[in-house]
N, CA, C and O atoms as a GROMACS GRO file, in nm:
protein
  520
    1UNK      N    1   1.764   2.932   7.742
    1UNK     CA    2   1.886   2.984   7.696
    1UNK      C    3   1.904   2.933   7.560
    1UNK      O    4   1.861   2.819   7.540
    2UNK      N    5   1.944   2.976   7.490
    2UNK     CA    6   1.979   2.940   7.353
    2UNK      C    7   1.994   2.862   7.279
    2UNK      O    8   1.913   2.772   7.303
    3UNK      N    9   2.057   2.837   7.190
    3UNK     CA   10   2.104   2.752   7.140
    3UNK      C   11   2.277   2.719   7.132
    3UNK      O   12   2.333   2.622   7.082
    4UNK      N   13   2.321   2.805   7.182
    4UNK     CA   14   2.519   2.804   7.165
    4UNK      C   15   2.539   2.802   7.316
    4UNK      O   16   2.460   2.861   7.390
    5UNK      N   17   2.654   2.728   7.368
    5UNK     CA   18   2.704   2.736   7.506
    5UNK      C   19   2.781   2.825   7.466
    5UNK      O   20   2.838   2.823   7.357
    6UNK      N   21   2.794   2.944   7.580
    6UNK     CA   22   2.888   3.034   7.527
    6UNK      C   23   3.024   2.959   7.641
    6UNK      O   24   3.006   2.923   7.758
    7UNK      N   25   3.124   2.954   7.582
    7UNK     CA   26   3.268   2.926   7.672
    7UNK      C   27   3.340   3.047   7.706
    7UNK      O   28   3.363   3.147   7.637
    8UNK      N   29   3.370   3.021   7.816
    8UNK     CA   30   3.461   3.132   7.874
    8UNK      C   31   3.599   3.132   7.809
    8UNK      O   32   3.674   3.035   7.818
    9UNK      N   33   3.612   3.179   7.782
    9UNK     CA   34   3.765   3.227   7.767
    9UNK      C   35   3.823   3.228   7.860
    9UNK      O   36   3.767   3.260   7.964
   10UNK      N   37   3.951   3.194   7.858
   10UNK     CA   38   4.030   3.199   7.975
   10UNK      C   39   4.170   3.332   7.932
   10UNK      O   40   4.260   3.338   7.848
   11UNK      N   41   4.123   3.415   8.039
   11UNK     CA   42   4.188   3.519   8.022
   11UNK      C   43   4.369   3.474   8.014
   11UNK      O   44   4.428   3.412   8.103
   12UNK      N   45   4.420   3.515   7.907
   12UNK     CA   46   4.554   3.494   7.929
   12UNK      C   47   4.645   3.629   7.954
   12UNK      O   48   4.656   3.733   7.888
   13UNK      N   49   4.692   3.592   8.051
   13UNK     CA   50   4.797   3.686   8.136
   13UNK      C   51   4.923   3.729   8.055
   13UNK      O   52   4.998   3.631   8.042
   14UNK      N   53   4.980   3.858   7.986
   14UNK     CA   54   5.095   3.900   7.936
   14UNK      C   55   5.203   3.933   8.045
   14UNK      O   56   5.213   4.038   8.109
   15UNK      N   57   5.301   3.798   8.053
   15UNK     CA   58   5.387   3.801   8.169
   15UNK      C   59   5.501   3.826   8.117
   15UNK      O   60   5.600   3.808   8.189
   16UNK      N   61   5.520   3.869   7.989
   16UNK     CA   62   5.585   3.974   7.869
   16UNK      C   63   5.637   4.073   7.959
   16UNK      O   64   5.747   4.031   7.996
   17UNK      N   65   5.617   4.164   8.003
   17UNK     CA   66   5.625   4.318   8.074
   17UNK      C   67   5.711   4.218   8.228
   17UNK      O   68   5.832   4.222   8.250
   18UNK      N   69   5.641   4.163   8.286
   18UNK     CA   70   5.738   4.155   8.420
   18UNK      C   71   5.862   4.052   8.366
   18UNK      O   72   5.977   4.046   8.409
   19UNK      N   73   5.791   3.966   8.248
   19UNK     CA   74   5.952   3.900   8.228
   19UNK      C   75   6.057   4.015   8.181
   19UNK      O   76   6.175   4.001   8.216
   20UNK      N   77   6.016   4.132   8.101
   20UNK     CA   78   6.153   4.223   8.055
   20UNK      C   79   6.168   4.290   8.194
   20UNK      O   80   6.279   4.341   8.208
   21UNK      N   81   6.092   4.302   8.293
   21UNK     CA   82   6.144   4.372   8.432
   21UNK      C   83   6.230   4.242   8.435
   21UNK      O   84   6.339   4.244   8.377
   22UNK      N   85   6.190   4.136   8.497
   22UNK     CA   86   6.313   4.059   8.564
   22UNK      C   87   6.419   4.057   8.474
   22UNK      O   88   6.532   4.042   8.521
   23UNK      N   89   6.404   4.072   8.331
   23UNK     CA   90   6.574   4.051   8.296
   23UNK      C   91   6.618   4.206   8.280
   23UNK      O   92   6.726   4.232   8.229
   24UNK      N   93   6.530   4.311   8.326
   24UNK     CA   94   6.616   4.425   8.342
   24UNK      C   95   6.670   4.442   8.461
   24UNK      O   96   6.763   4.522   8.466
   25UNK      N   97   6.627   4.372   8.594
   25UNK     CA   98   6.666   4.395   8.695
   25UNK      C   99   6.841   4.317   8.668
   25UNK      O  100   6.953   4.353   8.705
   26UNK      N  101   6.799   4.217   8.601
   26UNK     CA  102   6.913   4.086   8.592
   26UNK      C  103   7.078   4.151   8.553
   26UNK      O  104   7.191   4.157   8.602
   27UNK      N  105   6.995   4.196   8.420
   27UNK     CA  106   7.126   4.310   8.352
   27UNK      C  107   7.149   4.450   8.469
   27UNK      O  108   7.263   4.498   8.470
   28UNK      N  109   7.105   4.477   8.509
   28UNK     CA  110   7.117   4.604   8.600
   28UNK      C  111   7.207   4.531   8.724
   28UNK      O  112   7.302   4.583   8.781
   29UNK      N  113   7.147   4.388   8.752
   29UNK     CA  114   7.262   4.321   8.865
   29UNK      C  115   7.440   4.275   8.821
   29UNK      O  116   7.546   4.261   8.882
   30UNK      N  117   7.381   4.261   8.648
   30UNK     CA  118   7.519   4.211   8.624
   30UNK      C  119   7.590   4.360   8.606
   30UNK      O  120   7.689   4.408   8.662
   31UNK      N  121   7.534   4.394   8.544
   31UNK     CA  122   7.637   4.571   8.517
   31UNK      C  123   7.712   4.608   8.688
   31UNK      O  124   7.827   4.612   8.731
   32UNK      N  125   7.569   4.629   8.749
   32UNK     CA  126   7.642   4.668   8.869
   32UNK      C  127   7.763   4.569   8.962
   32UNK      O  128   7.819   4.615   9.061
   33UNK      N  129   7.789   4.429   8.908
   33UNK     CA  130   7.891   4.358   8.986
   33UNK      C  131   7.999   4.391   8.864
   33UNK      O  132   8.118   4.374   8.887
   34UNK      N  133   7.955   4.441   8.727
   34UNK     CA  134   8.099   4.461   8.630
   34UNK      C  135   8.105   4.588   8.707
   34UNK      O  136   8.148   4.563   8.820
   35UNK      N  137   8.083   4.691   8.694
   35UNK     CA  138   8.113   4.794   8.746
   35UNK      C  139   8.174   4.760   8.896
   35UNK      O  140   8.271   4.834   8.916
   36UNK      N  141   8.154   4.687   8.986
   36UNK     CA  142   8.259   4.671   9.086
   36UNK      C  143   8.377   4.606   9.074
   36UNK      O  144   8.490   4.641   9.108
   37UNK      N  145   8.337   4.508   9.022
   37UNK     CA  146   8.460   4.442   8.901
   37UNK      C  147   8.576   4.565   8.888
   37UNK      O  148   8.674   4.572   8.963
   38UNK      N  149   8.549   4.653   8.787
   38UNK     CA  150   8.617   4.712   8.721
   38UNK      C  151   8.617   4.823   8.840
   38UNK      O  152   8.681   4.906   8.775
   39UNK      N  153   8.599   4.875   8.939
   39UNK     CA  154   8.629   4.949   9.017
   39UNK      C  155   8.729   4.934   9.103
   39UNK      O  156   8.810   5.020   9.135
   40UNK      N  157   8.719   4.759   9.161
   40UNK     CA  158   8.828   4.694   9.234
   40UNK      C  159   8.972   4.676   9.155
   40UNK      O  160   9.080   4.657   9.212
   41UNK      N  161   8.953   4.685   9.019
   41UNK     CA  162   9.033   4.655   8.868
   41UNK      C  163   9.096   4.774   8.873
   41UNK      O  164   9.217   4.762   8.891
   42UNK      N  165   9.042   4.926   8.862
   42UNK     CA  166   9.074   5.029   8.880
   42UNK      C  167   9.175   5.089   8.970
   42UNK      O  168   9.250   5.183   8.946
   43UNK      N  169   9.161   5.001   9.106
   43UNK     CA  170   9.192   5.031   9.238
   43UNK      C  171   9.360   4.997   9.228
   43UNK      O  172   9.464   5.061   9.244
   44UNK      N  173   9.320   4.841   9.188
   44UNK     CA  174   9.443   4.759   9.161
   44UNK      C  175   9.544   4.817   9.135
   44UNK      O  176   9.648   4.824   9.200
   45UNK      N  177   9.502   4.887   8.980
   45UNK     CA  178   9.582   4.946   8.883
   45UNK      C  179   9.601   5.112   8.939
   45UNK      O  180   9.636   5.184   8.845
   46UNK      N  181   9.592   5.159   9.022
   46UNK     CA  182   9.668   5.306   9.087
   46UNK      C  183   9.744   5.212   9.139
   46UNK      O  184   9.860   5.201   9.100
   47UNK      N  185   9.678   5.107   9.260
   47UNK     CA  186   9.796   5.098   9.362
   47UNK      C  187   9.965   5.018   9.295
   47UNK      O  188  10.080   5.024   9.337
   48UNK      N  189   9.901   4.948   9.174
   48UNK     CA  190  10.051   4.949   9.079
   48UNK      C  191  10.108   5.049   9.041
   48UNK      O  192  10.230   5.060   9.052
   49UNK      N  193  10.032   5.143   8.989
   49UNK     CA  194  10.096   5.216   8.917
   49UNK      C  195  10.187   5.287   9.029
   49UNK      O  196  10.307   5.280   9.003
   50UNK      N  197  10.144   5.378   9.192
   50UNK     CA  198  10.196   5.432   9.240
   50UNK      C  199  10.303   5.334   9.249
   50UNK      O  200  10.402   5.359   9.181
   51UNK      N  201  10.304   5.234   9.315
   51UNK     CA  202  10.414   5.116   9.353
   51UNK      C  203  10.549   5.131   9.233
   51UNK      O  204  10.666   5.162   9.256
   52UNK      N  205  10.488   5.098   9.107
   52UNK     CA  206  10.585   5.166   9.007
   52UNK      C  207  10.650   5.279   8.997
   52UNK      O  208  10.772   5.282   8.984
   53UNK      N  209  10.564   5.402   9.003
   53UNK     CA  210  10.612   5.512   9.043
   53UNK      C  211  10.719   5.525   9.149
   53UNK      O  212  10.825   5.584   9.128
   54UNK      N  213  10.686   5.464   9.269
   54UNK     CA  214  10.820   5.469   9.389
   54UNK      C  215  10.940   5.372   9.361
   54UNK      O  216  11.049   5.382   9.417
   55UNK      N  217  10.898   5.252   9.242
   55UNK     CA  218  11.035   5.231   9.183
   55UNK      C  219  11.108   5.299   9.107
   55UNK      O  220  11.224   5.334   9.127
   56UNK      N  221  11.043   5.320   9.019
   56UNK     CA  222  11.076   5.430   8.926
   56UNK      C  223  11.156   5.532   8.982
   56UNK      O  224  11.278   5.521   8.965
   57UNK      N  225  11.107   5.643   9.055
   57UNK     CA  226  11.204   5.734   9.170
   57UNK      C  227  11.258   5.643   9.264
   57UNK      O  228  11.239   5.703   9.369
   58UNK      N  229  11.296   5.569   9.283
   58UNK     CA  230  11.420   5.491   9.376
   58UNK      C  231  11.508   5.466   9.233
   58UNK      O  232  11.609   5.534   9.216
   59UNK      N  233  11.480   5.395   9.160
   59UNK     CA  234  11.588   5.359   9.010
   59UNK      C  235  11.608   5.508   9.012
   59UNK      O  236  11.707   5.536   9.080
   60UNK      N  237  11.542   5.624   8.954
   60UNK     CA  238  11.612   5.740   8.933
   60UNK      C  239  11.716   5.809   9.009
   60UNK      O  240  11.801   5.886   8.966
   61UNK      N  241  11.691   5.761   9.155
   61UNK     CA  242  11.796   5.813   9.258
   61UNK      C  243  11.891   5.719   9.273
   61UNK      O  244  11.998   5.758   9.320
   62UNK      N  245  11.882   5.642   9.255
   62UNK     CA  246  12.000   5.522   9.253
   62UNK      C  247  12.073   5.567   9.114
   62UNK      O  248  12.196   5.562   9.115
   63UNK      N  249  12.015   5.606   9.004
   63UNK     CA  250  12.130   5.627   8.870
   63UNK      C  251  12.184   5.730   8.914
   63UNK      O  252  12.306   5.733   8.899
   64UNK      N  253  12.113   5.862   8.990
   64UNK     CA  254  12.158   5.952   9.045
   64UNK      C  255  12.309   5.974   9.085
   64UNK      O  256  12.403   6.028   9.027
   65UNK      N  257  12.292   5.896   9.235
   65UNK     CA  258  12.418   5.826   9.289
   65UNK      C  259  12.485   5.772   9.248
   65UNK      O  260  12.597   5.793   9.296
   66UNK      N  261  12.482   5.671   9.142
   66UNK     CA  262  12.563   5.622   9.087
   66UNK      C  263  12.658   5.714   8.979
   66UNK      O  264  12.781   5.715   8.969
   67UNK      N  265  12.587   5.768   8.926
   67UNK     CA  266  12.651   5.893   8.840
   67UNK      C  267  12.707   5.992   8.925
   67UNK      O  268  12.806   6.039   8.868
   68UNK      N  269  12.686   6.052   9.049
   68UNK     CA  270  12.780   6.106   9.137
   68UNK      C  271  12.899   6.025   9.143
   68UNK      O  272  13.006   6.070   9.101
   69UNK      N  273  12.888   5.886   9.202
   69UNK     CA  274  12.997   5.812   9.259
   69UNK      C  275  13.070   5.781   9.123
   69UNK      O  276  13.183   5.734   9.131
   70UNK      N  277  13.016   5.802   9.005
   70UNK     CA  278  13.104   5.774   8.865
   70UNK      C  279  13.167   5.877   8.877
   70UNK      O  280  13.288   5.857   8.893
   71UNK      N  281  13.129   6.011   8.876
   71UNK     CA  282  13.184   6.099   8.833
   71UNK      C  283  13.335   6.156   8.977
   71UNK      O  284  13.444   6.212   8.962
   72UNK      N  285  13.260   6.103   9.106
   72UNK     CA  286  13.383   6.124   9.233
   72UNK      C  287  13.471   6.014   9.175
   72UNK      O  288  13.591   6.036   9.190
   73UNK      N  289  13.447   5.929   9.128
   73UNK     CA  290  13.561   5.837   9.125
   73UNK      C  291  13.638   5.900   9.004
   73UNK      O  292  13.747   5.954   9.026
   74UNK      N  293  13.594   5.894   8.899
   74UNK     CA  294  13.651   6.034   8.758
   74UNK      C  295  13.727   6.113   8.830
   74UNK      O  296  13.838   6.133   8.782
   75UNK      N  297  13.701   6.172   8.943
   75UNK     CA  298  13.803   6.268   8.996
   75UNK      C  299  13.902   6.227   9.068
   75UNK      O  300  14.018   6.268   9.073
   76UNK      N  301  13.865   6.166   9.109
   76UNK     CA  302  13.947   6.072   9.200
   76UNK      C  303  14.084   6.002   9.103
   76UNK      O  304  14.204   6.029   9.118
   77UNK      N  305  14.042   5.934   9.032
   77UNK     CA  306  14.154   5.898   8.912
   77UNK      C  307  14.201   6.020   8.885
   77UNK      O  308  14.317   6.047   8.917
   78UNK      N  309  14.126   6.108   8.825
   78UNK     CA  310  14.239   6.256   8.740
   78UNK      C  311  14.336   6.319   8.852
   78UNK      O  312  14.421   6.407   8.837
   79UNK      N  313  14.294   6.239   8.982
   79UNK     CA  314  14.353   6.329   9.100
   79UNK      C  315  14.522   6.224   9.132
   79UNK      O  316  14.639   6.253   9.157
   80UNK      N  317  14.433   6.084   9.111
   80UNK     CA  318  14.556   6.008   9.108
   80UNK      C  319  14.620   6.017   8.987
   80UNK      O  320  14.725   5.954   8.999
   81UNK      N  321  14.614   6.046   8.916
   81UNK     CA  322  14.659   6.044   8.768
   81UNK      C  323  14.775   6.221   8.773
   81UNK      O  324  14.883   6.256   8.725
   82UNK      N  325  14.683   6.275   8.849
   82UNK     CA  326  14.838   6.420   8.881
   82UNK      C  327  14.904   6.358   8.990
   82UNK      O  328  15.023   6.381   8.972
   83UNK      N  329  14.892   6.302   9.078
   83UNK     CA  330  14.978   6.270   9.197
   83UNK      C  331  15.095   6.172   9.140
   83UNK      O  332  15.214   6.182   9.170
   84UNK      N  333  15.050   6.095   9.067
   84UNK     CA  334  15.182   5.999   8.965
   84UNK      C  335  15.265   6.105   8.870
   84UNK      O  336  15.385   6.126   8.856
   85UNK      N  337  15.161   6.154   8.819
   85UNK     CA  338  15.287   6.239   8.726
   85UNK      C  339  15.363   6.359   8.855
   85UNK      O  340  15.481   6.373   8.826
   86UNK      N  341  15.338   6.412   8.936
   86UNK     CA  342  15.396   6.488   9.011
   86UNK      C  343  15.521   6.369   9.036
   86UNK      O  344  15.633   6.373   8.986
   87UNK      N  345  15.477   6.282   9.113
   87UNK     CA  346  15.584   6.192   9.128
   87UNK      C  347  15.693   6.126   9.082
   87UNK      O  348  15.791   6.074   9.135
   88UNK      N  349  15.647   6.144   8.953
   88UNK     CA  350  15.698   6.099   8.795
   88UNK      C  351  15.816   6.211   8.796
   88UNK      O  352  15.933   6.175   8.801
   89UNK      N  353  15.778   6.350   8.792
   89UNK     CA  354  15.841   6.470   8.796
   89UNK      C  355  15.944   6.459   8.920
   89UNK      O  356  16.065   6.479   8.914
   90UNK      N  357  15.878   6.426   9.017
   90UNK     CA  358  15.994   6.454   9.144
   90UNK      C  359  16.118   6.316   9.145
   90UNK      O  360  16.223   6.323   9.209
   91UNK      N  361  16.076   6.197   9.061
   91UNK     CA  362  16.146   6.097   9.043
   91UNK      C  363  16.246   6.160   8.933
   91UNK      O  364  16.359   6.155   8.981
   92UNK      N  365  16.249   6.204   8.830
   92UNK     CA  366  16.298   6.271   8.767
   92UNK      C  367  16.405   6.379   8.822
   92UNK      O  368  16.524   6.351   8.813
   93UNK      N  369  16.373   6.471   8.864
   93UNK     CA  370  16.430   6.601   8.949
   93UNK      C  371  16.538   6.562   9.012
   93UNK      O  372  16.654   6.602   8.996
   94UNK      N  373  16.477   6.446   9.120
   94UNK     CA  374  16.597   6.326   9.220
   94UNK      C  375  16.730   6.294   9.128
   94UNK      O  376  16.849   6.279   9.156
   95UNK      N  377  16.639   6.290   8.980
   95UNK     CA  378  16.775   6.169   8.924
   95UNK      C  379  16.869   6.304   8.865
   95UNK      O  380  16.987   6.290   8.833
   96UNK      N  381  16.812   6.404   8.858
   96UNK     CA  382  16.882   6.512   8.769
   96UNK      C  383  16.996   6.579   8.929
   96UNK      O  384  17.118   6.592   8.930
   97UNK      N  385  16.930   6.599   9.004
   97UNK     CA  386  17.007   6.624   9.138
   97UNK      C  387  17.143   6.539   9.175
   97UNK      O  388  17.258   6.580   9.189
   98UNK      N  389  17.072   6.364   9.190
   98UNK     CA  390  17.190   6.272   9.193
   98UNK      C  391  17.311   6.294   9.074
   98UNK      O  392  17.430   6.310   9.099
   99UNK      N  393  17.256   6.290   8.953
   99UNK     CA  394  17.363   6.316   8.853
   99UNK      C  395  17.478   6.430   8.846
   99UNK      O  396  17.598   6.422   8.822
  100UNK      N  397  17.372   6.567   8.886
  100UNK     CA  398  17.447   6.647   8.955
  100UNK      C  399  17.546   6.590   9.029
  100UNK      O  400  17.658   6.552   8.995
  101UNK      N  401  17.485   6.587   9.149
  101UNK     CA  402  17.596   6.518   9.268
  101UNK      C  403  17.715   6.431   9.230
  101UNK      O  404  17.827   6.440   9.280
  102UNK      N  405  17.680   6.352   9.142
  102UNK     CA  406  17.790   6.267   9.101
  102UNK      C  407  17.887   6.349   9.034
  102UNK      O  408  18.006   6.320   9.024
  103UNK      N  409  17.850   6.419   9.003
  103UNK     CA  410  17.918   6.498   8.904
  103UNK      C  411  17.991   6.601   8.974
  103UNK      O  412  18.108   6.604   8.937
  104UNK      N  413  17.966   6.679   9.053
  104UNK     CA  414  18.048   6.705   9.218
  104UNK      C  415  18.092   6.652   9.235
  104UNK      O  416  18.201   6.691   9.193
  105UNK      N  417  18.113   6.495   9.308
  105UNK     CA  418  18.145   6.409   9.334
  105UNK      C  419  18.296   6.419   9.304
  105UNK      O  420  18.387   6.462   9.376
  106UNK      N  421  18.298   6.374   9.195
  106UNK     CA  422  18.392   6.321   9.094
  106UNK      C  423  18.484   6.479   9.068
  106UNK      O  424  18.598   6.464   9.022
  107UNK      N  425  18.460   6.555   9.082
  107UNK     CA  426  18.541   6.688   9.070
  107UNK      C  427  18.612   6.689   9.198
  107UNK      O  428  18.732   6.697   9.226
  108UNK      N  429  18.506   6.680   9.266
  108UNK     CA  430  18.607   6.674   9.405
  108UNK      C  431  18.722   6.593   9.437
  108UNK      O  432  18.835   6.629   9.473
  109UNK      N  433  18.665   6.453   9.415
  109UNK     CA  434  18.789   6.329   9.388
  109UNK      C  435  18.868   6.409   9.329
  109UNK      O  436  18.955   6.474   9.387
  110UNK      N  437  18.850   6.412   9.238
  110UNK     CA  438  19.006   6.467   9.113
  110UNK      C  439  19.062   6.624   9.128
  110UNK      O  440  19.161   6.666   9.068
  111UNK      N  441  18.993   6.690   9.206
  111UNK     CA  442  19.036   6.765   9.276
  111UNK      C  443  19.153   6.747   9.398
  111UNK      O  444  19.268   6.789   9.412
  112UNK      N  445  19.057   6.659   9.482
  112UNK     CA  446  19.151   6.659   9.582
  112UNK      C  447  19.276   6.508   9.496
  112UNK      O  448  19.383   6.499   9.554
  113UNK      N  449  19.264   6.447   9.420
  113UNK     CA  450  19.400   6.375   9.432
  113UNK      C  451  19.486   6.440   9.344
  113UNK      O  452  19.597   6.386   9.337
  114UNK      N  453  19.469   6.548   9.266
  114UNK     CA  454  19.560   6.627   9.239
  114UNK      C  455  19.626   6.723   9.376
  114UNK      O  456  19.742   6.753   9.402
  115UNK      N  457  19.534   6.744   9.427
  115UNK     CA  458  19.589   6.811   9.551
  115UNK      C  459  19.691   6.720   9.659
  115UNK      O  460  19.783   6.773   9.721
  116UNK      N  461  19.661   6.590   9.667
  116UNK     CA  462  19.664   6.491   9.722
  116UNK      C  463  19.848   6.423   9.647
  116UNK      O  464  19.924   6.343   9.702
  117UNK      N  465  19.868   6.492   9.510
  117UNK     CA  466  20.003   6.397   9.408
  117UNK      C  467  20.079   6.544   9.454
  117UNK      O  468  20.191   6.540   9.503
  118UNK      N  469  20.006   6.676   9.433
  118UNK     CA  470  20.074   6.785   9.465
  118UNK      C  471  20.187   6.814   9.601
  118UNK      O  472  20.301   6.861   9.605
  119UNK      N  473  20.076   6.751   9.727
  119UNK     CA  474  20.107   6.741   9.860
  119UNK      C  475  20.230   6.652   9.900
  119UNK      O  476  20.318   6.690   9.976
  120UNK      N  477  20.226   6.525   9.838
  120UNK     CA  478  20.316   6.417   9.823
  120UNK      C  479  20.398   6.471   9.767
  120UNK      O  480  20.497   6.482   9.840
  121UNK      N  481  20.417   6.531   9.636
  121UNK     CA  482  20.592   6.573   9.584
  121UNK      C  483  20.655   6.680   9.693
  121UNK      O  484  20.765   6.680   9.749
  122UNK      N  485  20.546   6.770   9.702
  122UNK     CA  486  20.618   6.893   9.798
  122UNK      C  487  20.712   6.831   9.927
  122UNK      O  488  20.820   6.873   9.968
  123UNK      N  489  20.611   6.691   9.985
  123UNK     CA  490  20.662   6.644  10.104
  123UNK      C  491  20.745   6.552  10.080
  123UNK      O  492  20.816   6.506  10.170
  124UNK      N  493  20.751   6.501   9.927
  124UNK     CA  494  20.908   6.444   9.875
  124UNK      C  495  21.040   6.536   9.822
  124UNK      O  496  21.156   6.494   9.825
  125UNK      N  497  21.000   6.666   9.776
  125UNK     CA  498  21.089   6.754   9.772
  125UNK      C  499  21.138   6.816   9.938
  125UNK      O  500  21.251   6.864   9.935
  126UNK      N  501  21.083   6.820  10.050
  126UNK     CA  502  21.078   6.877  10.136
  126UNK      C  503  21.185   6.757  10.198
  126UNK      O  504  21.290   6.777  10.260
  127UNK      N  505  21.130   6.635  10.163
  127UNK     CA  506  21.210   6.570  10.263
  127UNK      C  507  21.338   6.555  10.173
  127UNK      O  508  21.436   6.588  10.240
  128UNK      N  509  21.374   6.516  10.038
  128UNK     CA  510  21.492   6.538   9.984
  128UNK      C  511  21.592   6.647   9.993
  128UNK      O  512  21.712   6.641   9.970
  129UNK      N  513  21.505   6.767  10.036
  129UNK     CA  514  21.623   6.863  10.097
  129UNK      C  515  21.663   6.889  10.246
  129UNK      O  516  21.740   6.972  10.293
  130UNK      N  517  21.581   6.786  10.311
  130UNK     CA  518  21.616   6.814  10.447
  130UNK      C  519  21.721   6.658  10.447
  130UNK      O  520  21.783   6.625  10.548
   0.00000   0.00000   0.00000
């Protein structure tokens, strides 16, 4: 044999290619737990939002009602608010009636005690000639 030892080479292995598989599998594991992440994140956020939503329409029906019961009570005052003045009026009317009356009253008195000074002379003339 020759003169040169030939040496083997030692084949070196490019573990290049399965190392970018394992860190593609790696990234493909993390994506897929963000993506559940953000799916459960997703989920969250309807079941708030509806939850909001059914506050939201309960507050709207509650201003609802409340603006009914503002506005029955609004009537309610304008209703008490004519029942005083009617009353106001019929307190009035009373006093114009009484004044009247007094005013009758007092005619009558002086009516009858003229009738009353009249009656007396006649029955002092009556008895002076008997």
């Amino acid at each position: 044999m020759g003169g040169g030892s030939s040496k083997v080479q030692p084949i070196k292995i490019d573990n290049s290619a399965d190392q970018a598989l394992e860190e593609a599998k790696e990234k493909i594991k993390t994506l897929e737990n963000a993506c559940e992440e953000a799916s459960k994140t997703s989920k969250a956020a309807e079941q708030k939002t509806s939850e909001l939503e059914k506050q939201n329409r309960q507050l709207a029906e509650d201003r609802v009602s409340q603006e009914i019961a503002r506005v029955q009570l609004l009537g309610s005052i304008d209703d008490l608010k004519k029942e005083l003045e009617d009353a106001h009026n019929t307190i009035k009317q009373n006093e114009e009636l009484k004044n009247e009356m007094k005013t009758r009253i007092s005619s009558i008195e002086a009516d009858a005690t003229v009738r009353i000074e009249h009656a007396e002379r006649e029955a002092e003339e009556l008895s002076a000639e008997l």
